[in-house]
C-alpha positions in Angstrom: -9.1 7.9 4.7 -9.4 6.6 8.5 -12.1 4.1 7.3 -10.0 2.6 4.6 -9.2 -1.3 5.7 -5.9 -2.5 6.6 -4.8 -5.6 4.8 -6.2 -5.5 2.1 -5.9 -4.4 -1.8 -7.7 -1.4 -2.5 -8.1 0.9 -5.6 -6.7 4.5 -4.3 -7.2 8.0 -5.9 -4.6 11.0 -5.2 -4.7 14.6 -6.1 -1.7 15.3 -7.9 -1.1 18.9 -9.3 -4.5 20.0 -8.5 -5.8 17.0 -10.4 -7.5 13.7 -9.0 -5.9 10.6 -10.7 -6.8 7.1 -10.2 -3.8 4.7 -9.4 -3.4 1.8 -11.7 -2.3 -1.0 -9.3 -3.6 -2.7 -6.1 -2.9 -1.1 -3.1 -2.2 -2.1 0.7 -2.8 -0.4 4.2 -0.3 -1.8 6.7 -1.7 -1.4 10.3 1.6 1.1 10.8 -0.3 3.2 8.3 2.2 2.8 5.0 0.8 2.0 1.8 2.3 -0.6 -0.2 2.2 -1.0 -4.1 0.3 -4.8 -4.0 2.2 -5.8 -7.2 6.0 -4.7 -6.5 5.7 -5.5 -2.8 6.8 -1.8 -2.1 5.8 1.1 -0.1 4.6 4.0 -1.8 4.5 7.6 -0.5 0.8 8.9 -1.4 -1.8 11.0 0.5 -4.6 9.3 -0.6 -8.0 11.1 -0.9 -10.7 8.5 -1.6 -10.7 4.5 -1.8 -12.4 1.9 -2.8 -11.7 -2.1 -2.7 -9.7 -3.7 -5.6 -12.5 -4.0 -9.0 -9.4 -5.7 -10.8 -12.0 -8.2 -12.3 -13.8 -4.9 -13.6 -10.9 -3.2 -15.1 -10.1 -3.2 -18.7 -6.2 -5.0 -17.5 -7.7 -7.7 -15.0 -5.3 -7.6 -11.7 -3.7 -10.9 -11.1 -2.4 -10.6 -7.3 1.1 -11.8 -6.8 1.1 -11.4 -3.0 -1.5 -13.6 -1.9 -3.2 -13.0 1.6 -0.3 -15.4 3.7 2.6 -13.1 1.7 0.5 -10.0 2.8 1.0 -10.6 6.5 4.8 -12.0 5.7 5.1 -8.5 3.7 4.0 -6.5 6.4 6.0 -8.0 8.8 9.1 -7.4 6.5 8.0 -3.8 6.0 7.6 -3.7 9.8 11.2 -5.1 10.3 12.8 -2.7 8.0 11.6 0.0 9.5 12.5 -1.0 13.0 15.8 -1.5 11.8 15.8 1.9 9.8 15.3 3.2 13.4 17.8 1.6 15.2 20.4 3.0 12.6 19.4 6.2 12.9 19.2 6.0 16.7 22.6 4.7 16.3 23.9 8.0 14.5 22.3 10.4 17.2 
């Protein structure tokens, strides 16, 4: 998974229970290593196995982005400011 691309919406596959499934939705690599569910502007917590980048034209739903690439960078940089302020409170409880 080291050669998957940051920024950018990609089609992942997990192993759950033993199984390999195919996630439905568009997914994002933040360069702080999260992934982020494209279309709820969430991070998800998945091991991925295998990637590829998004077919959403080729997928019997068609994806319709609602992050375009200038919300993708302002996402990240929200995701990047939660988490540094996730730290700071638990810095302050220590």
């Amino acid at each position: 998974m080291s050669s998957a691309p940051y920024n950018q919406e990609l089609q992942l596959r997990i192993t759950e229970n033993g199984e390999t499934a195919t996630l439905e939705f568009p997914c994002l690599r933040t360069n702080e290593e999260a992934w982020i569910n494209v279309d709820l502007g969430t991070e998800i917590k998945v091991q991925p196995v295998e990637w590829r980048i998004w077919q959403g034209g080729k997928s019997p739903e068609p994806h319709h982005s609602k992050i375009r690439l200038a919300a993708r960078r302002a996402l990240t940089h929200l995701y990047l400011r939660h988490i540094k302020r996730q730290n700071n409170d638990d810095s302050d409880i220590a």
